[in-house]
N, CA, C and O atoms as CSV, one atom per row, in Angstrom:
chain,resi,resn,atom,element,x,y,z
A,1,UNK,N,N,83.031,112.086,106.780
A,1,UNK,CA,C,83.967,111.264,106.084
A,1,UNK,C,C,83.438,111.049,104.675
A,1,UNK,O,O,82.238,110.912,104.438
A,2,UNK,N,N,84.282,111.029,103.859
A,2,UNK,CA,C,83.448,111.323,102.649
A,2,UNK,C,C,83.408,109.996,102.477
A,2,UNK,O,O,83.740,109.258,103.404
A,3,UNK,N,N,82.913,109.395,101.020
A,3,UNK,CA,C,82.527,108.069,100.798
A,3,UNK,C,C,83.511,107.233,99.603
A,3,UNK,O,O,83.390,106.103,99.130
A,4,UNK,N,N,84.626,108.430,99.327
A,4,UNK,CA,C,85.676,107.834,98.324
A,4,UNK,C,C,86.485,106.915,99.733
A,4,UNK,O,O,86.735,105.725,99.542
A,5,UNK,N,N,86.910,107.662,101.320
A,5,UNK,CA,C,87.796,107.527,101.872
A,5,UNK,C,C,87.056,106.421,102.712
A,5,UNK,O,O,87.859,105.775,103.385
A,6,UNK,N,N,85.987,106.097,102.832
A,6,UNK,CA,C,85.136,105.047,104.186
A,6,UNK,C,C,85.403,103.632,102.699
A,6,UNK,O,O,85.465,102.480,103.129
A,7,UNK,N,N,85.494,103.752,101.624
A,7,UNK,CA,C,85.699,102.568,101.145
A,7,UNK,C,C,87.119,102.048,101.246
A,7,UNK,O,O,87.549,101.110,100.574
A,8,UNK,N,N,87.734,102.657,102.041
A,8,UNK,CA,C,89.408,102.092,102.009
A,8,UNK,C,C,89.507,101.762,103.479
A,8,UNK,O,O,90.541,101.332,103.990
A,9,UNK,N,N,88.362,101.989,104.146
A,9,UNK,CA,C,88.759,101.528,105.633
A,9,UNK,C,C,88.661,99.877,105.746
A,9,UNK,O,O,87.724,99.215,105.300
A,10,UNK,N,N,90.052,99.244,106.573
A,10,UNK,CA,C,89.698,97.897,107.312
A,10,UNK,C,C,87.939,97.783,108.269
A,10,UNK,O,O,87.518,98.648,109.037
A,11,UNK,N,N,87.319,96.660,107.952
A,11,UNK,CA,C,86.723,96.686,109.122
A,11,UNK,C,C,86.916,95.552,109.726
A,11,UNK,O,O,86.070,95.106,110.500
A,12,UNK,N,N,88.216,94.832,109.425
A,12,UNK,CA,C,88.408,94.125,110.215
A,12,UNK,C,C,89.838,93.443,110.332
A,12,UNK,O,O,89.693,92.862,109.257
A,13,UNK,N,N,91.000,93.062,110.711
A,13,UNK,CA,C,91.932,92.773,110.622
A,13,UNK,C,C,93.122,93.799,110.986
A,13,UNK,O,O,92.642,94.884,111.311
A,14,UNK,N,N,94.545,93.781,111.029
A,14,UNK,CA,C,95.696,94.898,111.602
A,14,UNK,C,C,95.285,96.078,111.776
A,14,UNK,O,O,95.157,96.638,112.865
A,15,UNK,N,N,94.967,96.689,110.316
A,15,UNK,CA,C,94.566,98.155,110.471
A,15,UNK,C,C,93.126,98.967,110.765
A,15,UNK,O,O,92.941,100.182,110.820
A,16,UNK,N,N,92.256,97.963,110.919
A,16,UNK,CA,C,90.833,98.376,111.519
A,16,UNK,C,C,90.646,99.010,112.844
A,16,UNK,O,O,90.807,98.550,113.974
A,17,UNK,N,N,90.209,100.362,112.365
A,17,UNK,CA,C,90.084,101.218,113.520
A,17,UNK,C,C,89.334,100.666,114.671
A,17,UNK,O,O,88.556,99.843,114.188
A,18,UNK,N,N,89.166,100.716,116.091
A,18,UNK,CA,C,88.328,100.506,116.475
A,18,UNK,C,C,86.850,100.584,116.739
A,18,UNK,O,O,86.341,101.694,116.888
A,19,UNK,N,N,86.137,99.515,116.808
A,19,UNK,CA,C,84.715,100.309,116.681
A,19,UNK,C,C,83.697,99.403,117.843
A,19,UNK,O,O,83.675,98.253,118.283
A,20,UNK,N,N,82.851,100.746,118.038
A,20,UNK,CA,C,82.052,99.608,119.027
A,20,UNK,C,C,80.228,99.811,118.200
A,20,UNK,O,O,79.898,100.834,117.601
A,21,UNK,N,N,79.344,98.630,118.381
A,21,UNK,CA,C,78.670,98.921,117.833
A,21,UNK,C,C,78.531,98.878,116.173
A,21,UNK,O,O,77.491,99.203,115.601
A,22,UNK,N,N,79.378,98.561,115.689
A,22,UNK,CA,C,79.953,99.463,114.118
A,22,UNK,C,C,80.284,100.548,113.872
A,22,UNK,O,O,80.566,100.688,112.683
A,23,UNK,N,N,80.421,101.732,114.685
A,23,UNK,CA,C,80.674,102.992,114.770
A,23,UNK,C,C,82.156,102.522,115.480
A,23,UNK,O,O,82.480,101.591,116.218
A,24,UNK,N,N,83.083,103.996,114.680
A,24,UNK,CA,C,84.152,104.307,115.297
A,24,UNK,C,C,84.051,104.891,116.390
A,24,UNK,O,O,83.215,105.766,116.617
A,25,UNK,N,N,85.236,104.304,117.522
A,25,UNK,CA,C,85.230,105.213,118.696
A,25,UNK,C,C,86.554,105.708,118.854
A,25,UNK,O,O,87.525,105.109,118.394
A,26,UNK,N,N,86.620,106.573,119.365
A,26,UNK,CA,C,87.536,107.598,120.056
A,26,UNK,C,C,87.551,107.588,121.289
A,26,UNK,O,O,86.530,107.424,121.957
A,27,UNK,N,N,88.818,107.779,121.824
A,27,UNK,CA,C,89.267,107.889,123.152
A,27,UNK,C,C,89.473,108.945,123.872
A,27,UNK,O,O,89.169,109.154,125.046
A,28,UNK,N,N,90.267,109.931,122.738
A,28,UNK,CA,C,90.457,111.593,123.029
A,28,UNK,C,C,89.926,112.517,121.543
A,28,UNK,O,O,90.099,111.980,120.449
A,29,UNK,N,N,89.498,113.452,121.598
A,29,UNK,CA,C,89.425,114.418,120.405
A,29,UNK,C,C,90.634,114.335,119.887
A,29,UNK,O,O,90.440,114.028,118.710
A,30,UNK,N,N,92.385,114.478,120.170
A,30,UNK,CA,C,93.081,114.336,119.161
A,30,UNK,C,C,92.768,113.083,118.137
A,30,UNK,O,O,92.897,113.127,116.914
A,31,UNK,N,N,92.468,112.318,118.668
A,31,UNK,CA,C,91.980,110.549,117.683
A,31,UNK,C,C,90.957,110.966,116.498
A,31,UNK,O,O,91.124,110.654,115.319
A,32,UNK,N,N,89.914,111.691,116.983
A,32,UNK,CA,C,89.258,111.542,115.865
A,32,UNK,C,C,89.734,112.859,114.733
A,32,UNK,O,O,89.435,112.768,113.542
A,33,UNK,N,N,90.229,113.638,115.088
A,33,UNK,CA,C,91.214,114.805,114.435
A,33,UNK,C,C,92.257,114.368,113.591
A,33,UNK,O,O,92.205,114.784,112.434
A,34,UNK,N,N,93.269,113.564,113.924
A,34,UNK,CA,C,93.933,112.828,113.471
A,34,UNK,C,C,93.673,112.099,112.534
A,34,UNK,O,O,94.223,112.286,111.449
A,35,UNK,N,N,92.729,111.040,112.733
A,35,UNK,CA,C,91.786,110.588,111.561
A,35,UNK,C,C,91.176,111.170,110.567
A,35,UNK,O,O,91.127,110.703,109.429
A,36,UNK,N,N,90.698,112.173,110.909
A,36,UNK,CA,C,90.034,113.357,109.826
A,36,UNK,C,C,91.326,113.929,109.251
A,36,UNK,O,O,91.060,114.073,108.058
A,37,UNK,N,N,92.414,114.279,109.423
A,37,UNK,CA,C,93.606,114.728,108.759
A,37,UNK,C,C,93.910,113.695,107.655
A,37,UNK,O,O,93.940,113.859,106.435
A,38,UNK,N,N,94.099,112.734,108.295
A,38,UNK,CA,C,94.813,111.955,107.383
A,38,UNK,C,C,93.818,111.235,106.253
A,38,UNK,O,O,94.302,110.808,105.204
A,39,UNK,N,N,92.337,111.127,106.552
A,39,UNK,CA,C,91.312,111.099,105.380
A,39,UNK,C,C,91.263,112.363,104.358
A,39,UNK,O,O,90.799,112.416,103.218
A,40,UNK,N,N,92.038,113.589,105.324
A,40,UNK,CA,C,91.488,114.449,104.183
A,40,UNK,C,C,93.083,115.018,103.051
A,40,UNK,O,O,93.220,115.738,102.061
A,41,UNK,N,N,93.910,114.282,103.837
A,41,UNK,CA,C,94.987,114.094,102.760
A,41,UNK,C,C,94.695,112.779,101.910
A,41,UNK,O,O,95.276,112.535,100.853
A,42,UNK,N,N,93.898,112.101,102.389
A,42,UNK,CA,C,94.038,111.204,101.365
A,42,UNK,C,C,93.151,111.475,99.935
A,42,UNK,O,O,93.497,111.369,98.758
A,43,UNK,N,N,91.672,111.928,100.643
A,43,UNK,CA,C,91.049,112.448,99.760
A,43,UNK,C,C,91.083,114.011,98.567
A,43,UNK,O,O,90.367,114.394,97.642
A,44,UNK,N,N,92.603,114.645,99.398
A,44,UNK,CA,C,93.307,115.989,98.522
A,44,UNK,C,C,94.220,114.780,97.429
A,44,UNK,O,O,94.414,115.100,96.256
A,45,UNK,N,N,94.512,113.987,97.738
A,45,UNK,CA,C,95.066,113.232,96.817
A,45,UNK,C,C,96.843,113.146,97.544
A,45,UNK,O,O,97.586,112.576,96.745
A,46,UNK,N,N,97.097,113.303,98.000
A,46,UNK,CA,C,98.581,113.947,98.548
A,46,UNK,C,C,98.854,112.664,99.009
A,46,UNK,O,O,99.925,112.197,98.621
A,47,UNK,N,N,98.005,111.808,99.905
A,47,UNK,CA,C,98.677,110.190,100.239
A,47,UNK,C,C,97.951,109.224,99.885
A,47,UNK,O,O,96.753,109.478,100.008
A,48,UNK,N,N,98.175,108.246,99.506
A,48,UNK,CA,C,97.569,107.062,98.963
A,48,UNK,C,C,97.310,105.609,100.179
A,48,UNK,O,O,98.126,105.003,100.874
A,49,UNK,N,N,96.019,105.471,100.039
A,49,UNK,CA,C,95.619,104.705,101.290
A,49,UNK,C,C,95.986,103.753,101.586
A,49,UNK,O,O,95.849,103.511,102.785
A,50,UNK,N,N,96.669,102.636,100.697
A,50,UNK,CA,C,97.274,101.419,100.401
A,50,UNK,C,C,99.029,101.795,101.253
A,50,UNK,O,O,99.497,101.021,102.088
A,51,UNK,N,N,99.621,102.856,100.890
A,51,UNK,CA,C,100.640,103.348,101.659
A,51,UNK,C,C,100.137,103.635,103.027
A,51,UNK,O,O,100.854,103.324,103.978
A,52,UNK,N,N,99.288,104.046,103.176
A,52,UNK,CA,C,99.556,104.850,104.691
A,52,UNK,C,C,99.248,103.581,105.213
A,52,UNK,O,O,99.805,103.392,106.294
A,53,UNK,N,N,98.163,102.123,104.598
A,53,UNK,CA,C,97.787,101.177,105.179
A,53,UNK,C,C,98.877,100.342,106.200
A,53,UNK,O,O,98.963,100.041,107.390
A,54,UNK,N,N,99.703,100.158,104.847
A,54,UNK,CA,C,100.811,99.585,104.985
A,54,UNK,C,C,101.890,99.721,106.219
A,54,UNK,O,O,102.662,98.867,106.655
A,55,UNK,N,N,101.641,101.377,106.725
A,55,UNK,CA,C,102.788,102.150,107.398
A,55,UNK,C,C,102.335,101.803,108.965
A,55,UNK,O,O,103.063,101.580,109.933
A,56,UNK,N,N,100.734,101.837,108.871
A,56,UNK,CA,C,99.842,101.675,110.018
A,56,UNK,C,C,99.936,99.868,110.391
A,56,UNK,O,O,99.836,99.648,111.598
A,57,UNK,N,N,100.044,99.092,109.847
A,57,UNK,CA,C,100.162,97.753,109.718
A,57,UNK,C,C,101.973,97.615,110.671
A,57,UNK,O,O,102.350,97.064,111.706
A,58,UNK,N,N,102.421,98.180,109.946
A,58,UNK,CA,C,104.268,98.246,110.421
A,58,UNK,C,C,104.155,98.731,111.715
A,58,UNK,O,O,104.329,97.998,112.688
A,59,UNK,N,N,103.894,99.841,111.800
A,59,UNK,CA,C,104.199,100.697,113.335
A,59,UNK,C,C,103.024,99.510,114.524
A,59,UNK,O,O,103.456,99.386,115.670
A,60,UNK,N,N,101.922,98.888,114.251
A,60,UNK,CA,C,101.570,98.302,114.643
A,60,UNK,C,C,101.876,96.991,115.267
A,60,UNK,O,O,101.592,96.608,116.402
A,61,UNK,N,N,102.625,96.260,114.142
A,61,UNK,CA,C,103.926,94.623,114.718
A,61,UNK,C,C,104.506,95.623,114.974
A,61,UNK,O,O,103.958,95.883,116.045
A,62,UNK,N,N,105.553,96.790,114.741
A,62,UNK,CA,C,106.560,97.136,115.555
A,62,UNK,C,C,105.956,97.386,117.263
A,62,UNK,O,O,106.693,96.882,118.110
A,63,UNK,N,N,104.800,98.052,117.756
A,63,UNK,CA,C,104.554,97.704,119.191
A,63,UNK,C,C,104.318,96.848,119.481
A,63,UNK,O,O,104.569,96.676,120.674
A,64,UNK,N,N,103.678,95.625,118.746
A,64,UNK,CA,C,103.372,94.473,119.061
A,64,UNK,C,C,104.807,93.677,119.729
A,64,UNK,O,O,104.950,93.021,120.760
A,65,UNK,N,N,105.969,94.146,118.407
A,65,UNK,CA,C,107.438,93.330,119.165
A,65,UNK,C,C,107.948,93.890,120.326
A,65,UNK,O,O,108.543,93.342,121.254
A,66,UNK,N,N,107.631,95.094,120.154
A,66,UNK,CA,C,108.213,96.030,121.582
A,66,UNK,C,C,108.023,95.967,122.841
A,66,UNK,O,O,106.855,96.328,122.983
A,67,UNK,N,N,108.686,95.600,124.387
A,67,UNK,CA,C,108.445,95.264,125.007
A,67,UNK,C,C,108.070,96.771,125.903
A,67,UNK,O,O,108.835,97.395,126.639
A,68,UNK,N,N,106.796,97.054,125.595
A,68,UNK,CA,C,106.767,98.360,126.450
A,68,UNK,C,C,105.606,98.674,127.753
A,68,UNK,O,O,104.502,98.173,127.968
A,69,UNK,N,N,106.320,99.629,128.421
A,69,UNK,CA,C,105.384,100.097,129.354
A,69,UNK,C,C,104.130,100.546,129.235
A,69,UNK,O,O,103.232,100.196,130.001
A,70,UNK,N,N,103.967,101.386,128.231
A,70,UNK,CA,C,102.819,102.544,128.227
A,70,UNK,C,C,101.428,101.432,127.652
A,70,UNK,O,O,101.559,100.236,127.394
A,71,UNK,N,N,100.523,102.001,127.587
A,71,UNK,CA,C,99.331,101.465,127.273
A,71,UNK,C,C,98.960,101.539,125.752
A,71,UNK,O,O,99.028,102.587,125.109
A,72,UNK,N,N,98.585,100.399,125.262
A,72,UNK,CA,C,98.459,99.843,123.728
A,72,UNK,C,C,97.451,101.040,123.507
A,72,UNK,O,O,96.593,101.284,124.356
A,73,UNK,N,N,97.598,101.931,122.112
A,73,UNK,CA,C,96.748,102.932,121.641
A,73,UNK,C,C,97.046,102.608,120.080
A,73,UNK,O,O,98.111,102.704,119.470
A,74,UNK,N,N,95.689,102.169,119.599
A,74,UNK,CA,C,95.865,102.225,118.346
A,74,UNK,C,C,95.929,103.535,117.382
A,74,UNK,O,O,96.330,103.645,116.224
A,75,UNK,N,N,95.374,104.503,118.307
A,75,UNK,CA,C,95.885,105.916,117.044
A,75,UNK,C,C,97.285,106.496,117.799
A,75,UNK,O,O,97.279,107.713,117.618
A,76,UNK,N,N,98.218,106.188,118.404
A,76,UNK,CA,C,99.266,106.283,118.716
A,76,UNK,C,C,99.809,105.787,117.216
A,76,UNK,O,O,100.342,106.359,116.265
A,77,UNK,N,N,99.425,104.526,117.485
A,77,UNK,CA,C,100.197,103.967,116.063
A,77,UNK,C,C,99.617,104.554,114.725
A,77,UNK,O,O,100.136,104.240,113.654
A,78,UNK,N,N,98.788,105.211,114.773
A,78,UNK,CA,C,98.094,105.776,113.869
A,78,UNK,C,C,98.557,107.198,113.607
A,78,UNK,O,O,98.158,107.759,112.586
A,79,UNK,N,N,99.225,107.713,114.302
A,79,UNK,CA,C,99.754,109.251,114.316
A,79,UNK,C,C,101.227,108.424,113.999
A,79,UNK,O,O,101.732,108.983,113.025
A,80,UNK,N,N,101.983,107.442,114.408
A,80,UNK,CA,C,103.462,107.641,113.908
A,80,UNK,C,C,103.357,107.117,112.307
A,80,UNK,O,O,104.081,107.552,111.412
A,81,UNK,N,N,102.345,106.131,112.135
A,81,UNK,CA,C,102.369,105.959,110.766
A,81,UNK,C,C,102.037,107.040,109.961
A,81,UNK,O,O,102.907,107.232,109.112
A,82,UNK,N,N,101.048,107.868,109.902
A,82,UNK,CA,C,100.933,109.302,109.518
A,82,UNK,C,C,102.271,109.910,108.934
A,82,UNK,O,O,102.764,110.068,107.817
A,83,UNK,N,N,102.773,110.294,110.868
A,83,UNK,CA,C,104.178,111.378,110.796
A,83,UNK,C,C,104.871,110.711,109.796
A,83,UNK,O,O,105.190,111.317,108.773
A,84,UNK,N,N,105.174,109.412,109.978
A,84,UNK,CA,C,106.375,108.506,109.057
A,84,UNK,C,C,106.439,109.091,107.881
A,84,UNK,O,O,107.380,109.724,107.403
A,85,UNK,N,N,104.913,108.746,107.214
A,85,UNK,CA,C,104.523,108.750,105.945
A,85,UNK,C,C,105.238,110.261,105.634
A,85,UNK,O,O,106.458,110.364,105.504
A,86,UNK,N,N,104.514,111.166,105.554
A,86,UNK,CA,C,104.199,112.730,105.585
A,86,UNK,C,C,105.912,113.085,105.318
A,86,UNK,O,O,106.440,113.631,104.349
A,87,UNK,N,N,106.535,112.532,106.609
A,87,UNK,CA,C,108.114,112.732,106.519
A,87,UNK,C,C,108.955,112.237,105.048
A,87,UNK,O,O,109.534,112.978,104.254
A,88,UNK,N,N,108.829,110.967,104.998
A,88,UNK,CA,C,108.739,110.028,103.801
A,88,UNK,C,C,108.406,110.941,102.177
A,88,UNK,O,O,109.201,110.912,101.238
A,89,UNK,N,N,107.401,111.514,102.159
A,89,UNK,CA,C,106.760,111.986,100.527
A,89,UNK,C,C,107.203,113.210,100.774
A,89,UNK,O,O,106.984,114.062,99.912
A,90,UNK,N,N,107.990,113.623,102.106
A,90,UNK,CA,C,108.398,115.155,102.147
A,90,UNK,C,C,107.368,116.556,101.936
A,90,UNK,O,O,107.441,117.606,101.298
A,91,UNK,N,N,106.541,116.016,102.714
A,91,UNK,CA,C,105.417,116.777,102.790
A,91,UNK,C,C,105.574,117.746,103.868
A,91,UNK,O,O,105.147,118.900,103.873
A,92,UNK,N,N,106.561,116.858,105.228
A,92,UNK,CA,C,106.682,118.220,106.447
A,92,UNK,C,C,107.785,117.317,106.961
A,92,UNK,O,O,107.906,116.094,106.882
A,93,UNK,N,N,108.702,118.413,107.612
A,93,UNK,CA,C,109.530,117.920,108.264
A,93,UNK,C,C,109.610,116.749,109.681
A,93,UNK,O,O,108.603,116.561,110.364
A,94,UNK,N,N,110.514,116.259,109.884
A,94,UNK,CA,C,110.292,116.051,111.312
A,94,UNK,C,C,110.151,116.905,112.148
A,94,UNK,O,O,109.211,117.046,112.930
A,95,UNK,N,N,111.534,117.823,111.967
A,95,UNK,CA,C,111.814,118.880,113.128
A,95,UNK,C,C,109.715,119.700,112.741
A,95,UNK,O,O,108.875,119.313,113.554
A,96,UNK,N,N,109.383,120.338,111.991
A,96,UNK,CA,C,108.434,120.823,112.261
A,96,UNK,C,C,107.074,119.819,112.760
A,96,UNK,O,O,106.098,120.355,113.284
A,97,UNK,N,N,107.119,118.603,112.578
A,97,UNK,CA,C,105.861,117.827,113.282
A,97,UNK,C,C,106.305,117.728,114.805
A,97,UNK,O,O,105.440,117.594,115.671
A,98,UNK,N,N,107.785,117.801,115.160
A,98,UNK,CA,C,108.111,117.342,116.593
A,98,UNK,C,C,107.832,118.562,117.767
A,98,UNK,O,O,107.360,118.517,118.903
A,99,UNK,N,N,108.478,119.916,116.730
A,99,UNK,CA,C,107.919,121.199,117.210
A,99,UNK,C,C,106.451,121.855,117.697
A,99,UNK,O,O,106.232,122.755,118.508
A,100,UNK,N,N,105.561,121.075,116.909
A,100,UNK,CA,C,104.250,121.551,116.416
A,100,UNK,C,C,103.601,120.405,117.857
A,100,UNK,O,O,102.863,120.874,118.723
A,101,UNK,N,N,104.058,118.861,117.868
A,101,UNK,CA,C,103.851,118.133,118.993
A,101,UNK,C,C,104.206,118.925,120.367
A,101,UNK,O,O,103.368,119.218,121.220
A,102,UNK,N,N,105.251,119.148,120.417
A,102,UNK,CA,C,105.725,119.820,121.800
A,102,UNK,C,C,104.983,120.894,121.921
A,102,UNK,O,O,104.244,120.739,122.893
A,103,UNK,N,N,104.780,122.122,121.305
A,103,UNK,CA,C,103.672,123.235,121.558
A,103,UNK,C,C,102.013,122.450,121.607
A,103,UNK,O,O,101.126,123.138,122.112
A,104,UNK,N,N,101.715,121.350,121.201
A,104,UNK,CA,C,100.403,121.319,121.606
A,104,UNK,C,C,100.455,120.370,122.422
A,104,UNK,O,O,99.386,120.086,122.963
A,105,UNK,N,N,101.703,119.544,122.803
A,105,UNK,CA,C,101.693,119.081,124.621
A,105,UNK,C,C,101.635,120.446,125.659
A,105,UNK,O,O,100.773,120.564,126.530
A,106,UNK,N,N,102.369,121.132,125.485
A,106,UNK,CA,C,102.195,122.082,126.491
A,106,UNK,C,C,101.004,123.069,126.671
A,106,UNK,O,O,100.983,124.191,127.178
A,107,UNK,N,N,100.294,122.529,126.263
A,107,UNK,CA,C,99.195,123.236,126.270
A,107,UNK,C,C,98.378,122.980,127.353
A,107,UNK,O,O,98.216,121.764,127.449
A,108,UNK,N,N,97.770,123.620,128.244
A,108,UNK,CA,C,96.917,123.502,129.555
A,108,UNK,C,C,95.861,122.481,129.230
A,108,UNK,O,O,95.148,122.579,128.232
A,109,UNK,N,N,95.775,121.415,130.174
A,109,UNK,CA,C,94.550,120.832,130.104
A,109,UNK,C,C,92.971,122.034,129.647
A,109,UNK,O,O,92.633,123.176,129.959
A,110,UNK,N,N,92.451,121.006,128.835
A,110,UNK,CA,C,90.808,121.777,128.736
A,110,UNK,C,C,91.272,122.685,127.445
A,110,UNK,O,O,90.718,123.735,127.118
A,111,UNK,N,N,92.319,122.124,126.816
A,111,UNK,CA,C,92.617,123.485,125.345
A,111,UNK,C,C,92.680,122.649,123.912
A,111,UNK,O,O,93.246,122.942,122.859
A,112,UNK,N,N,91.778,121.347,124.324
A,112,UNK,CA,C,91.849,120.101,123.188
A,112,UNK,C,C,90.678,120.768,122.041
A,112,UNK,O,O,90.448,120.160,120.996
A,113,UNK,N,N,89.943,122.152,122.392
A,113,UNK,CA,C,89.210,122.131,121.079
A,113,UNK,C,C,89.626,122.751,119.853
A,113,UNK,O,O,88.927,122.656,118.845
């Protein structure tokens, strides 16, 4: 992680990744992948961290209001604020992030590297 992009991280409050120890943790390899994407658009210059903050903050009260089944994942909310964004500055489509999701759901367990 470079050291322009670790000075824009929460370490504490809505958008603070989780951490145990002081170290970030991860749940699955997509999490910490995901994270590394979106640091390294930030650091190509292409998204601005204060935006994506913002987007990650939103999609966040939005599960918070949502009365849902599935299990609270903060890089869940961390991948739709992403997609949002990305969609938003017209960087990639939906149809191609939804496409690109569905081919790497179907992918056989044990094909996460």
């Amino acid at each position: 992680m470079s050291a322009r992009a670790i000075e824009h991280l929460d370490a504490t409050g809505p958008a603070a990744p989780p951490r145990r120890n002081g170290e970030l943790v991860f749940a699955a390899p997509w999490e910490s992948r995901i994270f590394g994407v979106t640091l390294a658009l930030h650091d190509a210059g292409l998204l601005q961290w204060e935006e994506f903050r913002a987007r990650l903050i939103a999609e966040i009260a939005e599960w918070e209001r949502d009365v849902r089944d599935d299990e609270w994942s903060y890089y869940l909310c961390w991948l739709a604020a992403l997609e949002n964004l990305l969609v938003a500055k017209g960087l990639c489509g939906r149809p191609e992030l939804d496409a690109r999701g569905r081919a790497l759901a179907a992918r056989p367990p044990g094909h996460d590297h």
